[in-house]
N, C-alpha and C positions, 0 to 999 in steps of 0.2 A: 546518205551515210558518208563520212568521211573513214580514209582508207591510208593505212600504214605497213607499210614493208619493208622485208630485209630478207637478208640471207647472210649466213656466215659460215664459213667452211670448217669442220672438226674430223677433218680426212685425219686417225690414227698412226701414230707411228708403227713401223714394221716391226715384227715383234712381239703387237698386240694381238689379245684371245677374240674370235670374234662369237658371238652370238648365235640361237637359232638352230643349232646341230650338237646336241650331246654326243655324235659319232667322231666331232672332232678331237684330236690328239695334238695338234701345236696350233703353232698362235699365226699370222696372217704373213704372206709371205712376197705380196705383192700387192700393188694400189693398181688397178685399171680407172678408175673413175674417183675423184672426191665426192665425199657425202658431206653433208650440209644440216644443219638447224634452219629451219623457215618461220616468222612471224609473221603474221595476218595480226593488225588491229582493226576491227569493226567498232567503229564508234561513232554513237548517236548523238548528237548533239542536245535535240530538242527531248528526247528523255531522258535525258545524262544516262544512259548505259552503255558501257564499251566493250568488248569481247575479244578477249585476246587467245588465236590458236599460235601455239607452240610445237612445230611438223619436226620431226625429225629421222634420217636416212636411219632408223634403228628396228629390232624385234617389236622392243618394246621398252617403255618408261618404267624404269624402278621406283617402288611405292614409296621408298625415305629418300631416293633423290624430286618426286614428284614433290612431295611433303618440303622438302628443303626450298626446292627456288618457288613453290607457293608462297613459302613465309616470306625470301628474297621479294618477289617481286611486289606482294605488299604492301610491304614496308617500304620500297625503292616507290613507290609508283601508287600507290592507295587504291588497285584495281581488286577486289575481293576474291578470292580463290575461287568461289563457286563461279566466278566468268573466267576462268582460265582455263583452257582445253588443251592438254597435253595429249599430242596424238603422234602415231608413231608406224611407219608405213608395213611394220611388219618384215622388215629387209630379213634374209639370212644370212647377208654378205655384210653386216656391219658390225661394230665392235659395242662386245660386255659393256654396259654402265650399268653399274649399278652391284648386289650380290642378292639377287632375292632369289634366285633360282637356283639348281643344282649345276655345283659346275665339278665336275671328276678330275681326279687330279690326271695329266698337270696344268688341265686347262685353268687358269684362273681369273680375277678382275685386277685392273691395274688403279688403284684409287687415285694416284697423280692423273689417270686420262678421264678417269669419271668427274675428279674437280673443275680437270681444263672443260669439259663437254658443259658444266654449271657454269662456267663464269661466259663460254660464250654465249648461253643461252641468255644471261643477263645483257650482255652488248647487244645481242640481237634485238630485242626489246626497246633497247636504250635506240640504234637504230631505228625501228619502225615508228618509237615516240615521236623523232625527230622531226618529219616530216611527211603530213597524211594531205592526201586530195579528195576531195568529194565523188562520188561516182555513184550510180545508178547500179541495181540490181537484176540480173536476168536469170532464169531457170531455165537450162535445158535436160528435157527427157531423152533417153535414149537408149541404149543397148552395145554390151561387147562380149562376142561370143566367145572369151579367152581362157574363159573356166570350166572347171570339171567336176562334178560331186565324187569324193573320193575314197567313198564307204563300200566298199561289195561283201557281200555275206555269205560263205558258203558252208553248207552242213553246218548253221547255226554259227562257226566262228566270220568274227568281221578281221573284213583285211583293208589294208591302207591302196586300195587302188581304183582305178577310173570306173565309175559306174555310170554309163549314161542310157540307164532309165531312168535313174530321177533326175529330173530336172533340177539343170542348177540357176539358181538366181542370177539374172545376165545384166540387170538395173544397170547402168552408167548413169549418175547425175553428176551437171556439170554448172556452177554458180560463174557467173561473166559478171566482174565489176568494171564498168566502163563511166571515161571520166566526160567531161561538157562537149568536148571533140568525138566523143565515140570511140576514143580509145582505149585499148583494153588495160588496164594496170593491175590485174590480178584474177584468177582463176582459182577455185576450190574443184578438185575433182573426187569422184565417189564412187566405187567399184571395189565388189569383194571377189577377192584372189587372194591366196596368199602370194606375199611376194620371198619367193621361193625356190626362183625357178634354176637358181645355181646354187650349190654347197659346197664350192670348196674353198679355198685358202686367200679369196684375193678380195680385196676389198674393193668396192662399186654399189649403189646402192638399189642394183635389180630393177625392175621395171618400170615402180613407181617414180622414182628418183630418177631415172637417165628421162623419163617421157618428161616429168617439167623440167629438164634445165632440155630439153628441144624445144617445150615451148616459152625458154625465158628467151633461147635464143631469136623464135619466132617473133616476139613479141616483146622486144626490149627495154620499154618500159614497164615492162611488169614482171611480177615473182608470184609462184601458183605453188600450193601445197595441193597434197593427195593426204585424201582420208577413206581408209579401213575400212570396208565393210561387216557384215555378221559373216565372215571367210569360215570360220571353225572348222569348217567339211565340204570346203572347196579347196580346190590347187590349179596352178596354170596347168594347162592344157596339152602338158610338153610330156607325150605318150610314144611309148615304143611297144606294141604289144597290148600286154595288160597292166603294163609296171611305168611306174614314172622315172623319165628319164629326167637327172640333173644336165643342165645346156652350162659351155664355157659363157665368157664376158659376149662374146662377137654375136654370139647366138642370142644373148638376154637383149642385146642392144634392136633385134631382129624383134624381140617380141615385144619391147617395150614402143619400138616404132609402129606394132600394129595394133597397140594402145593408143601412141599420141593422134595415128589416124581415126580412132573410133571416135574421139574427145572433139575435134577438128570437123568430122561429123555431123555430132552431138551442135553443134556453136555451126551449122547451116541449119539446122534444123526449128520447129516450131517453138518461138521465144516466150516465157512465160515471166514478166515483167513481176515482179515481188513491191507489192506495197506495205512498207515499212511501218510492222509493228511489233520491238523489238519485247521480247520477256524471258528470262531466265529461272527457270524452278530447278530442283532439284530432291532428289530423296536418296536414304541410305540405309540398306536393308541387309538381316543376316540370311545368307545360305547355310545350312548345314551339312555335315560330313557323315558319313558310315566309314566301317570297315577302320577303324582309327587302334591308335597303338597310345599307350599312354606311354608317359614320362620313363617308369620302368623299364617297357620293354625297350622305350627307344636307344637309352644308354645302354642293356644288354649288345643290341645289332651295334652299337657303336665301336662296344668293343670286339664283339665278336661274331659282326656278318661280313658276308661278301666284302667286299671292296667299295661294291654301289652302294649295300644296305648303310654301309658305315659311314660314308658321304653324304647319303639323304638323312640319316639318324640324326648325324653332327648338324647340319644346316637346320633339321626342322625344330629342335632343340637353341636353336643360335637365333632361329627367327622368333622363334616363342611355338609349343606343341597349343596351338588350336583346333576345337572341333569345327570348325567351320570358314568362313571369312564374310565381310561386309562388303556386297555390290554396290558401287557410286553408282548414281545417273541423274547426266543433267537431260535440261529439256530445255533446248536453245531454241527458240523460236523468231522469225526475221519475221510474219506474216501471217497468213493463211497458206500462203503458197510452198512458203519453205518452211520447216521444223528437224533440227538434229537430236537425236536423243545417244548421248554416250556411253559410252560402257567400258570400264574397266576390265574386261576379260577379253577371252577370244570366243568368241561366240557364234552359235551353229545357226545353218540360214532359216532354220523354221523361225526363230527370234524376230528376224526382220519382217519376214511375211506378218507376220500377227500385228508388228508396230504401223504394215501398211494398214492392216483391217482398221485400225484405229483412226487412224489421218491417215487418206490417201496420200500426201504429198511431204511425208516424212521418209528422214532416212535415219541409219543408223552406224554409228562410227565404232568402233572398238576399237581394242590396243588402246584407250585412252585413260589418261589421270592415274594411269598403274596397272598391276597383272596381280588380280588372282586365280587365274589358268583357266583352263577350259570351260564353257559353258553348255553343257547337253541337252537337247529336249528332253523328255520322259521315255518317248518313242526307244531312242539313241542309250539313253542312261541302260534301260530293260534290254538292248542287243547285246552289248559292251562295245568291247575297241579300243583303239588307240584313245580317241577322244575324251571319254569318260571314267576310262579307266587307268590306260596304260601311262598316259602325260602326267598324271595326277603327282607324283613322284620327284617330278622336273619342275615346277612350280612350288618344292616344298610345301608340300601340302600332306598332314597327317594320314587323311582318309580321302575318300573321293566323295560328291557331293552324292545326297539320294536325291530320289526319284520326286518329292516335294519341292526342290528348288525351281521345277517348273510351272507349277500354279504361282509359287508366291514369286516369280520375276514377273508370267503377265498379270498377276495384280495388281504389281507396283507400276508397272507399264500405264496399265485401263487408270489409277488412279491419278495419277502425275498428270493423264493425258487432258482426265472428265476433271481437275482440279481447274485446269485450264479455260478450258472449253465448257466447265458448267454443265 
């Protein structure tokens, strides 16, 4: 496989609204760390197929800025949208691009920083075209105990805190491209957490982002993106009590260091060499909504709800009032060994487990190609919660999904998987 990278830095000016927190009230008021766009080209030679991830220190990718440098890089480049994977570490501490979500006044989006965040995504690209090296492929399994499932239930209501009798999904997978010398020139890392684990005002891009620039610094010839897991109902593990405590920068640097050491690990551990046979599918499928408001009502709360009602009324009206949204998922495949399947949502860890039932030695990325909000089991959907319920709002979205969206995702799952596989 030959192997292309880059990095370009789109640290926001001060001033700017960041992301991830509906509780926020102004815009960013310090930089501790610069945040970065990351490009990975995987490119096949002897199949002509190329794969380009697009990382970025963000929430998440907005669906018409996703749409936008799809058509950009196209047309720049003739690499087909369905191989482009825009993926997004889930930061809290990074700045709005984009307006597909609820933002309350006076938090807002600044459209001059969401165009600068477009055009360096296109340099970055332009970047990793420039110059790729051939490299071998390795798989490491492993484990980081830095999550928490974050559903507790009591007297029937759920609440947003640590619950550790269910087990949380601990996976770490860690892809090692190494070139004719054995040297390393890029890392894909894989681990669901939210990255989360600060909320306030300064911009850094949390755990995922500070562990690869320690290991670009490690490993200087190389640049490593981190990819999402199915996090939906996980959180770092940063506990006082029963409540989650938000940690300053010095703190997050502390925890994303007992990441870079899990990863570090992972890369002594048993090597699982990937033999190279690249294929790309993909499918696109509706969810549908309950509990929805028509056109009517929603101009009624526009003009005369709350403050919130009147912000989600105007946005979901401005996005278009639909009963439902369309799941992407591709189905990236290196081998037998390795397989990604992505998902445009944020998505709950029973999701993942079912994609292992399928292919053992698959994973699953979210936050990617775009946000249509939360994704719930059936189990989750029938408790309520934040998850399925209470978010539904903050992703513009009319109604929240029923309790059918969970057969028909692992259908499309089993389907995508046995289209492959025969």
């Amino acid at each position: 496989m030959l192997l292309g990278v880059s990095k370009v830095c789109i640290t926001p000016p001060i001033g700017t609204f960041l992301g991830g927190y509906a509780s926020r009230t102004k815009p960013c008021s310090s930089v501790s760390e610069d945040i970065f766009v990351r490009v990975h080209i995987h490119e096949f030679p002897k199949e002509k197929v190329s794969i380009m991830y697009i990382y970025a220190d963000l929430a998440h990718w907005d669906n018409m800025v996703v749409q936008d440098l799809r058509n950009a890089l196209t047309q720049k480049y003739g690499i087909a949208s369905e191989n482009m994977v825009f993926v997004a570490s889930h930061s809290h501490s990074g700045p709005i691009v984009g307006h597909d979500e609820l933002l309350l006044p006076p938090v807002k989006e600044d459209p001059e920083y969401t165009e600068f965040v477009k055009e360096k995504v296109v340099e970055a690209v332009s970047l990793a075209q420039a110059e790729k090296v051939e490299v071998s492929l390795t798989r490491y399994n492993s484990t980081s105990d830095l999550n928490v499932f974050r559903r507790a239930s009591r007297n029937g209501v759920v609440y947003m805190e640590p619950n550790y009798s269910v087990p949380a999904d601990k996976t770490l997978t860690v892809l090692a491209m190494r070139d004719a010398a054995g040297q390393i020139r890029g890392l894909m890392l894989h681990y669901p957490c939210h990255a989360n684990v600060a909320n306030g005002y300064d911009v850094h891009p949390d755990y995922p982002g500070i562990a690869l620039r320690m290991l670009d610094d490690l490993y200087p010839q190389s640049i490593s993106i981190f990819t999402q897991g199915c996090t939906g109902d996980l959180r770092p593990n940063s506990v006082c009590g029963n409540k989650f405590v938000p940690a300053k920068y010095e703190n997050v640097v502390l925890f994303a260091k007992s990441f870079f050491d899990d990863c570090l690990n992972a890369l002594q551990g048993d090597a699982v060499p990937i033999i190279e046979a690249p294929m790309i599918s993909s499918t696109r499928f509706w969810l549908p909504q309950e509990n929805l408001k028509d056109e009517k009502e929603l101009i009624h709360l526009e003009k005369n709800g709350t403050s919130f009602e009147q912000a989600w009324a105007k946005g979901v009206l401005e996005k278009g009032n639909q009963p439902g949204a369309y799941m992407e998922v591709q189905r990236v495949s290196y081998g037998k060994e390795l397989t990604f399947y992505t998902m445009n949502a944020e998505v709950v860890q029973r999701y993942a487990a079912y994609i292992r039932e399928l292919d053992p030695y698959s994973t699953c990325i979210t936050y990617a190609n775009g946000m249509i909000g939360y994704i719930s089991d059936a189990q989750e959907i029938v408790e309520g919660g934040y998850e399925p319920v209470g978010s539904a709002p903050y992703f513009l979205l009319s109604g929240t999904y029923t309790i059918e969206i969970d057969p028909i995702i692992r259908h499309a799952l089993y389907e995508l998987n046995r289209n492959h596989n025969g």
